[in-house]
N, C-alpha and C positions, 0 to 999 in steps of 0.2 A: 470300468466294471461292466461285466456283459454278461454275465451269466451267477446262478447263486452259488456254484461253487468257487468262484472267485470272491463273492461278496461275504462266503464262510470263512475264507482265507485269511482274510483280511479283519473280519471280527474276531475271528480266533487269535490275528496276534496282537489286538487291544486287551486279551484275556475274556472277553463276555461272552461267550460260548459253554455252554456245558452239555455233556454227551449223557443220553441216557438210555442204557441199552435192557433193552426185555422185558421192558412196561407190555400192558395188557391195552391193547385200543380202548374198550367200554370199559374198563372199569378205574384204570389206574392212570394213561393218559391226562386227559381232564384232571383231575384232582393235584398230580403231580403240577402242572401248569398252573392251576389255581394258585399252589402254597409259596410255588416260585417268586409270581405275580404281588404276593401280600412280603416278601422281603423286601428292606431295601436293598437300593443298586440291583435287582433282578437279573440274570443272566439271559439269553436266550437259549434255549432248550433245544436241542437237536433230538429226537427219540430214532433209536434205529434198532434194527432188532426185534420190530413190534411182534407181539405173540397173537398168533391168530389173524395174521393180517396178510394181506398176499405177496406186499414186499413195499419197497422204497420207504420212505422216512419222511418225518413228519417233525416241522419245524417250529416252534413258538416264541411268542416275543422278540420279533426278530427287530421290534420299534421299539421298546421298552424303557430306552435309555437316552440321552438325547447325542450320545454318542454316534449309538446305529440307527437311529433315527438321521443326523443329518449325514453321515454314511449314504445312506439309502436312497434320499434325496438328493 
């Protein structure tokens, strides 16, 4: 693994990825991530599409699980 589009790759096809497109950076970001974070088995949240933002994506929980955590490691 070299790069996070490969490390997305690869999380995507254990299923813990989920895609979240045209959240708001300040208002809905955060909160979204918070309610993730309080389920079990949590996914990691990709957000893409941010509104009001000037581009590229923004990725959360990408340790979350002890899956993509030793993944990562």
């Amino acid at each position: 693994m070299t790069d996070l589009r490969s490390w997305l790759a690869t999380v995507e096809s254990f299923g813990e990825v989920r895609h979240v497109d045209g959240a708001h950076w300040d208002t809905e970001l955060g909160a979204i991530a918070e309610l993730s974070y309080r389920r079990p088995n949590p996914k990691a949240l990709l957000f893409e599409g941010i509104r009001e933002y000037p581009s590229g994506r923004v990725l959360t929980g990408s340790t979350g699980s002890a899956r993509r955590l030793g993944h990562t490691l």
